[in-house]
TORTORGU-708970 format. One record per residue (C-alpha): x, y, z; residue number from 1. Coordinates in pm, whole numbers, plus 32768, in hexadecimal, padded with zeros to 4 digits. Each point is the difference from the previous one (the first is absolute). Layout:
N
X  Y  Z  NUM;
...
% end
This chain:
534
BEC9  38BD  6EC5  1;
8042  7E8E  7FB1  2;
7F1E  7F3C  7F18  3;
8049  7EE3  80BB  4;
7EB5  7EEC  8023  5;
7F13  8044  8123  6;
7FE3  7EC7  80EA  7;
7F39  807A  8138  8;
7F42  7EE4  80AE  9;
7EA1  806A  808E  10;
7F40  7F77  8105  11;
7F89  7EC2  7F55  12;
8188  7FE4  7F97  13;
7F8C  803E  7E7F  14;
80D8  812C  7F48  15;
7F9F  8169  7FCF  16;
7F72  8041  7E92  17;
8026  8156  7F75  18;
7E89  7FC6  7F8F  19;
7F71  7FDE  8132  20;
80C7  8126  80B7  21;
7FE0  80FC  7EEE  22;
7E69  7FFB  7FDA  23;
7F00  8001  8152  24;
7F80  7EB7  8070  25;
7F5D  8063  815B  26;
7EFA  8102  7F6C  27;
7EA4  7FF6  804E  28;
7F07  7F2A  7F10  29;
7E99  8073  7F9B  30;
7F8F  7E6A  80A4  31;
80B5  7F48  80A4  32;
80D4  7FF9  813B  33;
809E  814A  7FFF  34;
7EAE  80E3  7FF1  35;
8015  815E  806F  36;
7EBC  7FCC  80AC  37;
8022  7F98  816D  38;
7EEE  7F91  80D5  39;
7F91  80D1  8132  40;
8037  7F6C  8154  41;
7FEC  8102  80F5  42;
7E6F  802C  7FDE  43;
7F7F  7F6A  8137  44;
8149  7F89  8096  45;
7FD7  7F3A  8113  46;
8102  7F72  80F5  47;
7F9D  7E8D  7F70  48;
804C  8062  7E99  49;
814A  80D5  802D  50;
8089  7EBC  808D  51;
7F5B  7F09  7F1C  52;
80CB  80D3  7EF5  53;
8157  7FF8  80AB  54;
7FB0  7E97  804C  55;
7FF1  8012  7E6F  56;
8131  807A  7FD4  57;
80DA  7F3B  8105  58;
7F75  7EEB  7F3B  59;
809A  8077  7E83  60;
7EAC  809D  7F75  61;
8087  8180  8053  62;
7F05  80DD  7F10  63;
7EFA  805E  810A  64;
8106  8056  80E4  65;
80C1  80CC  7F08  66;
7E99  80CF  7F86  67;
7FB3  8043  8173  68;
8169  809E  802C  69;
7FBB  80D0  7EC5  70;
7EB8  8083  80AF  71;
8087  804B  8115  72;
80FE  8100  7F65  73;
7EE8  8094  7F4C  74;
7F0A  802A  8126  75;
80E7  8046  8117  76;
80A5  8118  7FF7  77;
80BC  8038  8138  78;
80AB  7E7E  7F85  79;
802B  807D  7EB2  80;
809B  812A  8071  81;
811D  7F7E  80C7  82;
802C  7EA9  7F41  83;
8044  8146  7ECA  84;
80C6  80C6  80CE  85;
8106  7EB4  8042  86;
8013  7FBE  7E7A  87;
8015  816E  7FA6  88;
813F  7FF8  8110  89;
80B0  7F0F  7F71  90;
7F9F  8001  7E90  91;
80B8  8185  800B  92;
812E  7FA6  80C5  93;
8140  8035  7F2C  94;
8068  7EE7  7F30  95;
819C  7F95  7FBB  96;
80A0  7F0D  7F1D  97;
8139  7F6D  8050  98;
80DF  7F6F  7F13  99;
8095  7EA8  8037  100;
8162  8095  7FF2  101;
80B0  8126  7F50  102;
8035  7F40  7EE0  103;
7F7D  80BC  7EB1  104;
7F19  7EF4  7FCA  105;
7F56  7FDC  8150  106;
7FF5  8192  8019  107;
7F4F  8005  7E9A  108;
7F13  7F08  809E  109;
7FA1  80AD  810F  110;
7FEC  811D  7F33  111;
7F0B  7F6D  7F0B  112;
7F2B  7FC5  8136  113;
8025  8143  8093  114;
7F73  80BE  7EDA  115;
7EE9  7F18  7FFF  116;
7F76  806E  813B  117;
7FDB  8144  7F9C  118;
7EC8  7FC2  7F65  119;
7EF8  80CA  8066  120;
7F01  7EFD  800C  121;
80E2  7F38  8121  122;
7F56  80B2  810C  123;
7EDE  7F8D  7FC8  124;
8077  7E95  7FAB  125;
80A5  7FF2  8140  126;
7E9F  807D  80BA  127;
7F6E  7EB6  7F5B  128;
810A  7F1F  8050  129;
7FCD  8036  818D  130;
7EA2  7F9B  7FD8  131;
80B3  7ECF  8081  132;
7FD2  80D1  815E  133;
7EA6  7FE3  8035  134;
7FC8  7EBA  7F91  135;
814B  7F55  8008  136;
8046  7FDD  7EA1  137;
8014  8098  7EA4  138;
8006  7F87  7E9A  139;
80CE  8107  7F10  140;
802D  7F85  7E8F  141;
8106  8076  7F45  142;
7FF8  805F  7E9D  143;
815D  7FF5  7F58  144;
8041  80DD  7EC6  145;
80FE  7F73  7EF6  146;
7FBA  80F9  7EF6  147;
8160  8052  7FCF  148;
8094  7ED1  804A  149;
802A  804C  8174  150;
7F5D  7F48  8110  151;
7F55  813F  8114  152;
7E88  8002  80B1  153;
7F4F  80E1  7F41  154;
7EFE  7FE5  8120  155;
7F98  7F82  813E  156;
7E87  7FAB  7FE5  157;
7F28  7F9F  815C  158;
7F40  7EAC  800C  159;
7EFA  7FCF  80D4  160;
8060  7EF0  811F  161;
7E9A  7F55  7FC0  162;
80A9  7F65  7E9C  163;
80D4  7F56  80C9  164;
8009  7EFD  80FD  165;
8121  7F3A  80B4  166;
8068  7E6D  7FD0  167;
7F1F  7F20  80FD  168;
811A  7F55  8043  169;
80CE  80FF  80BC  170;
7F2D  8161  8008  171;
812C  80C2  7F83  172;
8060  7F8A  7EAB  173;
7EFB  8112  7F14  174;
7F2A  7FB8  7EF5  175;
7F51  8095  7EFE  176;
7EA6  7FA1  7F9B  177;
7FA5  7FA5  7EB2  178;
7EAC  7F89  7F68  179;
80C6  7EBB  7FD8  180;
807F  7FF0  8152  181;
810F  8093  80F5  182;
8146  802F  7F92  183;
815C  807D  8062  184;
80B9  8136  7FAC  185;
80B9  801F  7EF2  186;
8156  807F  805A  187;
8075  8152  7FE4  188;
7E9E  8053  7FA7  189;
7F94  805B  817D  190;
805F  80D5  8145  191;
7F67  7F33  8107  192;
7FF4  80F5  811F  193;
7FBC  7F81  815A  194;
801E  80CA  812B  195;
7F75  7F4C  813E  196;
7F61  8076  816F  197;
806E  7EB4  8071  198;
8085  7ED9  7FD0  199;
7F3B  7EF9  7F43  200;
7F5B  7FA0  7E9A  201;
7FE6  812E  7F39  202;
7E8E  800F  7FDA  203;
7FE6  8026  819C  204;
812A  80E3  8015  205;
7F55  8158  7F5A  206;
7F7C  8119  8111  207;
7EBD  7FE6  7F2B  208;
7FAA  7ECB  80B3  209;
8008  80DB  8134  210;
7F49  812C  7F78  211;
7ECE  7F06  7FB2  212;
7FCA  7FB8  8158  213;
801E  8181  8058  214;
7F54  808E  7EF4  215;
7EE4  7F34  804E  216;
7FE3  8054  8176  217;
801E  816E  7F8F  218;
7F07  7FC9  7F04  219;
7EFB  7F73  8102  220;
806A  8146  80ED  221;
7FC2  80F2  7EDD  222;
7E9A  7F55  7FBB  223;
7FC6  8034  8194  224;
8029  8140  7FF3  225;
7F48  8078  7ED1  226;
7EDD  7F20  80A9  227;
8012  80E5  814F  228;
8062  8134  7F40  229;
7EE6  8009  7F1C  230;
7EF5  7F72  8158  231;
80AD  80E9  810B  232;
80CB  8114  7F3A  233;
7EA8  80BF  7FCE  234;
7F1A  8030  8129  235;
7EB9  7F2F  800F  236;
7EDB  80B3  7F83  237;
7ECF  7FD5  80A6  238;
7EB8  8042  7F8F  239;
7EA5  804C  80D9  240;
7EB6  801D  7F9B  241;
7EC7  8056  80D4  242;
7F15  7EC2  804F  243;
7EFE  8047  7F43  244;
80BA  8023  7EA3  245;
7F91  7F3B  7ECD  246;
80D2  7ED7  7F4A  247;
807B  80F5  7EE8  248;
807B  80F6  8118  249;
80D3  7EF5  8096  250;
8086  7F9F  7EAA  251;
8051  8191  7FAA  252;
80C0  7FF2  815F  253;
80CB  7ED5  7FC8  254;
8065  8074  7E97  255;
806E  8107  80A1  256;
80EB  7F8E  8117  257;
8072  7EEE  7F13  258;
8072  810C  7EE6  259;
806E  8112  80E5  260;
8159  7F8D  801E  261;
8034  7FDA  7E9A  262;
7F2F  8139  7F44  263;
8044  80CF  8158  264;
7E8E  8095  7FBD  265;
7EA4  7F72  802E  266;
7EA8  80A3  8057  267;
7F12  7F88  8119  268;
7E89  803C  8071  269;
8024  80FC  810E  270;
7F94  7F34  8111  271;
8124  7F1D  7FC4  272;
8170  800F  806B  273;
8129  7F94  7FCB  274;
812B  7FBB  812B  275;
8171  7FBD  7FA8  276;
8094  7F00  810D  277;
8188  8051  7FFF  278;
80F2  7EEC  80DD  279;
80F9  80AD  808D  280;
80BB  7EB3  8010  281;
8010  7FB6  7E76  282;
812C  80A6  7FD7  283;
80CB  7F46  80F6  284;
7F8D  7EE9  7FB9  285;
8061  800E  7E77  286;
8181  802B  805D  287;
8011  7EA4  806E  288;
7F93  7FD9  7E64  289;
8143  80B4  7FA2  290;
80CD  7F87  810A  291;
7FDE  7EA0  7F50  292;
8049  8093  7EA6  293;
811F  80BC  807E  294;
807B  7EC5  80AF  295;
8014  7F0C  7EDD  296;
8096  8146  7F1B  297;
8114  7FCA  80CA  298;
802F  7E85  8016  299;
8024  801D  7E80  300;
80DA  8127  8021  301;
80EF  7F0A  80F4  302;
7FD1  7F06  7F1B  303;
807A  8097  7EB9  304;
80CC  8138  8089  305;
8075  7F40  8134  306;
7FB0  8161  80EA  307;
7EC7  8103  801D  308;
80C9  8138  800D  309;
7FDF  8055  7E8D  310;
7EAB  7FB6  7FD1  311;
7F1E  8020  8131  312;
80BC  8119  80E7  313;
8055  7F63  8119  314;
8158  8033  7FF8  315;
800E  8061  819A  316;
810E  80FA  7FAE  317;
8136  803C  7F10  318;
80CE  7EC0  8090  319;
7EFE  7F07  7FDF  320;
7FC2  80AA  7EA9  321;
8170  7FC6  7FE3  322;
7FF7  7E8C  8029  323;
7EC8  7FB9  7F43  324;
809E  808E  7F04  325;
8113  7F35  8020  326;
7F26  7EAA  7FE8  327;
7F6A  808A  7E96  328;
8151  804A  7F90  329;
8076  7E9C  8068  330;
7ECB  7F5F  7F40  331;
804D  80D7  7ED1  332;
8147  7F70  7FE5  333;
7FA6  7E8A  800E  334;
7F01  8074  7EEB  335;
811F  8059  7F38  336;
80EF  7F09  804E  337;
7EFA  7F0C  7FA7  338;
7FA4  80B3  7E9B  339;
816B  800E  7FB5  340;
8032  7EBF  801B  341;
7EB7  7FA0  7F2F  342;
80A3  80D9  7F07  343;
8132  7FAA  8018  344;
7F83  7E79  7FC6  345;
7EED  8022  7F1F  346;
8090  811F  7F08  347;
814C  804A  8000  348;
8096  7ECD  7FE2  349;
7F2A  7F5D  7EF4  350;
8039  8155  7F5B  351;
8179  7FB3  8006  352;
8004  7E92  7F89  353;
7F1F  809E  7EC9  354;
80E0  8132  7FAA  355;
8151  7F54  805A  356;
7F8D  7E96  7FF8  357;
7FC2  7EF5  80FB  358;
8107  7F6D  809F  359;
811F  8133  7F7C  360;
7FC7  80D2  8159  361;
80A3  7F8E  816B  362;
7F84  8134  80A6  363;
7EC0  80ED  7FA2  364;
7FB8  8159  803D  365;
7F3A  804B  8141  366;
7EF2  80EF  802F  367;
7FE5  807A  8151  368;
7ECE  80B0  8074  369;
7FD9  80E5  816D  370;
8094  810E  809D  371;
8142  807B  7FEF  372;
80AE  7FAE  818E  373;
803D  812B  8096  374;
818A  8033  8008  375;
8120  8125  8048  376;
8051  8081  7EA8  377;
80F1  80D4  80B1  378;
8072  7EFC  80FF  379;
8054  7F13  7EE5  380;
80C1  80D1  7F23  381;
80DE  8089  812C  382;
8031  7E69  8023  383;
8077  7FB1  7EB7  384;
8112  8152  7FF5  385;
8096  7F6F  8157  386;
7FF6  7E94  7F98  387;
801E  800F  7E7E  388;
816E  809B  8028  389;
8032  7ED3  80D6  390;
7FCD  7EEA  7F3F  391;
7E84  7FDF  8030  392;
7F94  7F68  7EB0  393;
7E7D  8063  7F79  394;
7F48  7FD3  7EF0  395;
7FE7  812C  7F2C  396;
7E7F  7FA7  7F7B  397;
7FDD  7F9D  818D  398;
8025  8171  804E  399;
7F56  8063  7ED0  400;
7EC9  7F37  806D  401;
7FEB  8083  8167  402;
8038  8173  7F6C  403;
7EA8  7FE7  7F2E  404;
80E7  8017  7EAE  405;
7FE0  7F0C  7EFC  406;
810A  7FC4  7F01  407;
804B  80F5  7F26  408;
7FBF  7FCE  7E89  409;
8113  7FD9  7EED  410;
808E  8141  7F7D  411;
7F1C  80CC  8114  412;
80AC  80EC  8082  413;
8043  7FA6  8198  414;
80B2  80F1  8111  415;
8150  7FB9  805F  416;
80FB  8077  8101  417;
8066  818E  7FBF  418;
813F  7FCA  7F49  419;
8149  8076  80F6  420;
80C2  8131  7F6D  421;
813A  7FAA  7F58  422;
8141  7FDB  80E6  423;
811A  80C3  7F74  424;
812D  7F45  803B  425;
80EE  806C  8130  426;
7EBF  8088  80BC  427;
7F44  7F60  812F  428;
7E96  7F8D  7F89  429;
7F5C  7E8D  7FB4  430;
8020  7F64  7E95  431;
7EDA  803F  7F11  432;
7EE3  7F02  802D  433;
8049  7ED8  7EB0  434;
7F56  8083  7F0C  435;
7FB5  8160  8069  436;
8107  8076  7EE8  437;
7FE7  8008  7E6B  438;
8109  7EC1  7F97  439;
8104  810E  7F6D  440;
8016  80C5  8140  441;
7FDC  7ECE  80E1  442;
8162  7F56  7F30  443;
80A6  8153  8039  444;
7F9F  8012  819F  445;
8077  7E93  8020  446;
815B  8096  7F46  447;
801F  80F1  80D5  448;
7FC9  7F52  810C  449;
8123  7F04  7FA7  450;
8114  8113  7FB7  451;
7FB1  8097  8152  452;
803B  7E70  8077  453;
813B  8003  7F2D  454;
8088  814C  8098  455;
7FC2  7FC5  8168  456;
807B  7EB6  7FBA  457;
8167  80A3  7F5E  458;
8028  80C6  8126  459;
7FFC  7EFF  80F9  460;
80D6  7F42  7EFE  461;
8100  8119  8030  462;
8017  8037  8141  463;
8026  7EB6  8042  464;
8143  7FB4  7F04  465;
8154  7FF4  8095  466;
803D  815A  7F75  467;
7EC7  809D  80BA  468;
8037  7F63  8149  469;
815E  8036  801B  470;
7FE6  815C  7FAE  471;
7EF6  8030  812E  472;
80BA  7F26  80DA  473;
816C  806C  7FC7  474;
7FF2  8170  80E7  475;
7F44  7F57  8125  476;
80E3  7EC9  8028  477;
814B  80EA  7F7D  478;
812F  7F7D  8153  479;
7EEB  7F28  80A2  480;
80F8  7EC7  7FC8  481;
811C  806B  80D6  482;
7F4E  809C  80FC  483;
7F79  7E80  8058  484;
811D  7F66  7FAF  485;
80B6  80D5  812A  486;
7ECC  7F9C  80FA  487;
808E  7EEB  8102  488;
7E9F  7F9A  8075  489;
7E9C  8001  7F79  490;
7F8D  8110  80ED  491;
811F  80F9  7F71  492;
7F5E  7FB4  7E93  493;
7ED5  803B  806F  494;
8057  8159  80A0  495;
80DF  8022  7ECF  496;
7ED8  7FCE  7F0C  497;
7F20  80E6  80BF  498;
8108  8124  7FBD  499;
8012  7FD7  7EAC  500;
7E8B  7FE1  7FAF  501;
7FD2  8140  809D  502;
80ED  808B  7F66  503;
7FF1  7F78  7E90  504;
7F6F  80A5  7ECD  505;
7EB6  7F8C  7F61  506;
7FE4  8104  7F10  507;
8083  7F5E  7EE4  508;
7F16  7F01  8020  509;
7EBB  80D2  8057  510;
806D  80A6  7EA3  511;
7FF8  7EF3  7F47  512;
7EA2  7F90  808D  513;
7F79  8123  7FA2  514;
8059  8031  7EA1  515;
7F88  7E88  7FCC  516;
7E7D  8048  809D  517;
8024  814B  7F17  518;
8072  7F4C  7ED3  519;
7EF3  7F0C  8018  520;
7EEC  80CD  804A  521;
8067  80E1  7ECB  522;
8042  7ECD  7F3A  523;
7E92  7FC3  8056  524;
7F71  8147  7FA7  525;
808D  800D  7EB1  526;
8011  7E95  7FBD  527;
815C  7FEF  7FC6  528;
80EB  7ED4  806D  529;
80E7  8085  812D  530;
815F  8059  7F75  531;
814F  7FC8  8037  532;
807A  80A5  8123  533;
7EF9  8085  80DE  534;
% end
């Protein structure tokens, strides 16, 4: 790795120093700003003060807003449960790095990254880092570890969004809040996650700000029912006593009927009794109760999952199932599109410009996060041995990539193509694949194969001297001359030429034919230039 100087600008356009990024500067404080203690919002929430508090927060003071999201996660559980089951989908998906190029340095740069993420904690780091989900955004410090004169993350720690706060100015740029006052993020220090619902300032752009409005409605429902489950869930008891009974008879009767319910026993002057009143309506009318929860369970279930199919099952059959599906599966991968790029932005490249230095690297490493397309294996490979032989020119870490396989290590030892048997010389068969042979054996092949050249080539050398044609030629043209030079016309030479070819002998030449195909192919078999005479 270079030693080169590290220039990174942050935010506030002031360079990166190694002590700020190598110690934690976002942790919580005993007093101050950055308390673990929150304050509790959701007791008593009306529909005035859940929108006095986004009111708040459209207007730069975002803590109450932020606490109220937090509470919500922890006392709803169907939101909590699907708002989990989105992070948990993404934060699992398969993670790539791809190298800049296939030069040795890029490929030991992605490399470097690569066995970073297998970390066991990263699973979990991930899960924090789409908090940004629920309420739009997410602070993740990092803490860089130069023990050894290398510049990694040694860990990804989780801030709490209610340290910081966002620039009044424009309601994007973040801050973080100090006891002596707001201030910008250091750079290369922070993974500022944002992942909006909607378009918009990032404070208004979470699905918490949603799930406030629900989870109160549900929360009023909920109270409802308990009120009408606890009054009509049990029958009323009714208690009678004769006319002429005393004040402490009365009270022993209304003891009674008032304690029945809960002690289920109770004993009574035997001129008293006791009636239980049972509506045969309180049933029904209690579903309307969990018609209302069930209702808003699945607003939030549209709202973070985008479909109802997974969580409330109402699919309406397999193809509707199908296509739900379809819509989480689309949401999932702008979730991980958008953390790649976060990642991509926020850690990777400052990670470079330490290790390598700033300014030394035109292209970085790429971490790509989501599922693998769907493709043809077999399709694809069937394509590349009809077009390869044609020209077709591909990549072969291209392939490589799209196979699963990474790069193979030095000196590991890789599969290659079976080596072809040897070729003995003279004898149909392809040439053994370059380097399928030992050196020695492969010098003596290519020998070989160059005195078989040099016989074949001797015979046709032969035949075709003056001494090898003549001698084929000679019987078959032997009185052709004066035969045409008696002929008065062309048609007599032509009837005079027919005669003789079918009468001349070939044999002399088929002969000689012959013995040169034999003399070669020996020559070949025994490696032997062809001799004089064949």
């Amino acid at each position: 790795m270079a030693d080169a100087p590290v220039v990174i600008l942050g935010p506030d356009g002031r360079p990166a120093r190694r002590e700020v990024l190598t110690k934690a500067i976002a942790g919580p404080t005993l007093s101050g700003v950055r308390s673990v203690l929150s304050g509790s919002h959701a007791d008593g929430l009306t529909p005035q003060r859940v929108a006095m508090i986004m009111r708040e927060a459209d207007q730069g003071l975002p803590l109450r807003y932020l606490e109220l999201a937090e509470i919500v996660e922890e006392r709803d559980l169907h939101y909590v449960g699907v708002l989990g089951t989105r992070k948990r989908s993404v934060a699992q998906l398969k993670i790539q790095v791809d190298a800049a190029s296939d030069d040795p340095v890029d490929v030991e740069k992605a490399d470097m990254i690569r066995t970073w993420l297998l970390r066991d904690e990263l699973h979990d780091e991930l899960f924090d880092i789409l908090d940004a989900i629920g309420k739009g955004v997410s602070y993740t410090e990092i803490i860089w570890d130069t023990s050894m004169g290398q510049w990694e993350p040694t860990r990804l720690e989780w801030r709490d969004p209610r340290w910081f706060t966002f620039d009044l100015v424009d309601g994007r740029t973040p801050l973080l809040r100090t006891e002596t006052g707001d201030v910008p993020l250091p750079a290369s220090k922070f993974i500022h996650t944002r992942i909006a619902a909607k378009s918009g300032l990032p404070i208004r752009s979470g699905i918490a700000r949603l799930a406030c409005w629900s989870w109160m409605f549900k929360s009023f429902t909920l109270r409802d029912w308990a009120i009408f489950t606890q009054t009509y869930g049990q029958p009323i008891r009714v208690g009678k006593y004769e006319s002429n009974a005393t004040g402490p008879e009365k009270d022993i009767l209304f003891d009674a009927v008032a304690n029945i319910a809960g002690d289920c026993a109770a004993i009574i002057p035997q001129s008293m009794t006791i009636e239980f009143v049972e509506l045969k309506a309180a049933a029904s009318n209690a579903d309307i109760y969990k018609a209302r929860a069930d209702w808003l369970d699945q607003q939030i279930s549209k709202g973070v999952l985008g479909q109802t199919a997974t969580t409330d099952a109402i699919a309406g059959g397999h193809a509707v199932g199908q296509e739900h599906r379809q819509v989480q599966e689309d949401i999932e991968r702008a979730d991980a599109k958008a953390l790649s790029a976060t990642l991509n932005r926020d850690l990777v490249w400052p990670w470079i410009d330490l290790a390598y230095g700033a300014g030394t690297t035109k292209a970085y490493p790429r971490i790509r996060i989501g599922r693998e397309d769907r493709k043809d294996l077999k399709t694809t490979i069937d394509g590349l041995k009809e077009l390869v032989p044609m020209g077709l020119r591909v990549q072969v870490s291209d392939v490589a990539d799209m196979m699963g396989f990474p790069d193979p290590d030095a000196g590991a030892a890789v599969l290659i193509a079976p080596a072809a048997a040897p070729v003995m010389p003279g004898l149909p068969g392809a040439q053994p694949a370059p380097g399928a042979l030992p050196v020695a054996l492969q010098a003596a092949f290519n020998d070989a194969l160059a005195q078989r050249s040099d016989a074949v080539d001797a015979s046709i050398d032969q035949i075709l001297s003056d001494e090898g044609w003549e001698r084929m030629v000679a019987p078959m043209v032997d009185g052709l001359g004066p035969k045409i030079a008696a002929c008065a016309s062309l048609a007599e030479a032509e009837a005079m030429l027919a005669l003789h070819f079918a009468s001349m002998d070939p044999s002399v030449l088929g002969e000689m034919l012959a013995r040169a195909a034999f003399s070669a192919r020996l020559a070949g078999e025994i490696n032997q230039p062809l001799s004089d005479g064949a």
